[in-house]
N, C-alpha and C positions, 0 to 999 in steps of 0.2 A: 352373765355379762363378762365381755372380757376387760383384762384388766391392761392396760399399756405401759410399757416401759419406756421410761424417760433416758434419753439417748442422749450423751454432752456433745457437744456444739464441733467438737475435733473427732468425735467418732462419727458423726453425720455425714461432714464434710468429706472423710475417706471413703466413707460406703458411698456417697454420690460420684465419687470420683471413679470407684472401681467401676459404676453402675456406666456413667457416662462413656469410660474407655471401652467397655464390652460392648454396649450398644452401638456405640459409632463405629467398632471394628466391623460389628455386623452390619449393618448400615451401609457400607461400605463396599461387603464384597455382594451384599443385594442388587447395590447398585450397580456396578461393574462387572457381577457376577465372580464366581471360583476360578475362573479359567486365566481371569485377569492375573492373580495370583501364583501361580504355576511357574515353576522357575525353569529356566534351561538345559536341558541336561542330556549327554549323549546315551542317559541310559531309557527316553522317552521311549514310550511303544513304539510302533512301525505305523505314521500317520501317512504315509505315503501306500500302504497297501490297498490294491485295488485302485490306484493310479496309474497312467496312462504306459508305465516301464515297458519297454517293450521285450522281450526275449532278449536273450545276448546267445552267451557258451551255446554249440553246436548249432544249428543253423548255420553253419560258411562260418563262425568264427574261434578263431583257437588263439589259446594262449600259453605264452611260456615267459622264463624270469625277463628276457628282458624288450617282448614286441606280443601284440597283440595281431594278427594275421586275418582278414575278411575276406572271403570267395564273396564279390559283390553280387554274382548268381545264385548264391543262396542262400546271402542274409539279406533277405527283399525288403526290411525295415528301414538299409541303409543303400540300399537301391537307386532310389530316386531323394530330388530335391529338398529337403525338409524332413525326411529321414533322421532316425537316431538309434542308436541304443546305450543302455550301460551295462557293460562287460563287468558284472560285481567281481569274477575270479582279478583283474587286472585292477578294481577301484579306479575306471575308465568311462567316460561321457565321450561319442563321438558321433556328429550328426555331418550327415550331407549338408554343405551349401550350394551344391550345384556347381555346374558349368566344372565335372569334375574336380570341384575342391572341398576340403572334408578339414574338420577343427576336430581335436583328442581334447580333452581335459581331463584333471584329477575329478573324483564324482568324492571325492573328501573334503567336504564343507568347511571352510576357514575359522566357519562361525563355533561350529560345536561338534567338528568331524564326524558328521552322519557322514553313511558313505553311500546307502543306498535305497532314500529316498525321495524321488527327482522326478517331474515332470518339465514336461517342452512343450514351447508354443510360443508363434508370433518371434522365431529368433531369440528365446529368454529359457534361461536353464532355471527351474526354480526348487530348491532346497527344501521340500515342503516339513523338514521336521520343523522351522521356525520361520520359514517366508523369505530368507535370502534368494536373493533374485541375481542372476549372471548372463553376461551376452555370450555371444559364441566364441570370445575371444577369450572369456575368464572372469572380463574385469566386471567387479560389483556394480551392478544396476541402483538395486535399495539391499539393507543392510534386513539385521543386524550384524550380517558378516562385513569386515571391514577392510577383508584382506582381498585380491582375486584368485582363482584357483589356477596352479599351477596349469599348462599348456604339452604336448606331445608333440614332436616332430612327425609330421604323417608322409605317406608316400606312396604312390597310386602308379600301380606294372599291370598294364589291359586293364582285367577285369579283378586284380587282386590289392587291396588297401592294406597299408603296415604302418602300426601306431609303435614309433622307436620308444619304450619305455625308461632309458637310458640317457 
């Protein structure tokens, strides 16, 4: 038979309170899971790998300290209308909008300077280490980046595009 120990009225009350805090923490990330929990941080894995990035360096385009250089005959990505790439040597986004004109941006995240993991579509540059979202212009769609991403003067001779990085 066992025998039970009689617990005072102030030690009960603390061990239900440890019991309660541990329970409801778990509780909690059951409910909303682990992921909820996860904090921001530029040192995340590469959740953009195996996203849509297209080529950049060789193919038609070269870089140096201060332009980024496109043979639009041979980087076919940025070829036509809705066209993109990010040039990671340059930390450069730059997509066709047609009717020859072409938007540069920094591809370094306001939110948490990822540099280089980005999908496009529908005219929306999206930041996918944390979901910031930008139009072709820079400026913040939805957050949590708050800032827009800096812009490139671009400049189109025939069939050759130059992103002024100066």
């Amino acid at each position: 038979m066992k025998t039970l120990t009689k617990i005072k009225t102030g030690e009960l009350s603390s061990a239900r309170r440890d019991f309660i805090k541990k329970s409801g923490a778990m509780a909690a990330m059951s409910l909303f899971g682990v992921a909820f929990f996860t904090s921001c941080s530029s040192d995340d894995p590469d959740p953009g790998s195996g996203s849509n990035n297209p080529p950049a360096t060789g193919n038609g385009i070269t870089v140096t300290n201060s332009a980024v250089t496109v043979n639009l005959d041979q980087a076919t990505a940025l070829a036509t209308a809705g066209g993109w790439a990010l040039v990671i040597e340059a930390k450069v986004l730059i997509v066709n909008l047609g009717n020859n004109t072409f938007s540069a941006l920094t591809s370094v995240c306001t939110h948490s300077q990822c540099d280089r993991n980005w999908t496009f579509g529908s005219n929306v540059f999206t930041c996918t280490c944390h979901g910031s979202r930008f139009n072709t212009e820079g400026a913040v769609l939805t957050g949590p980046a708050i800032q827009p991403l800096k812009s490139y003067a671009t400049n189109l001779n025939n069939r050759t595009l130059t992103v002024n990085l100066t």
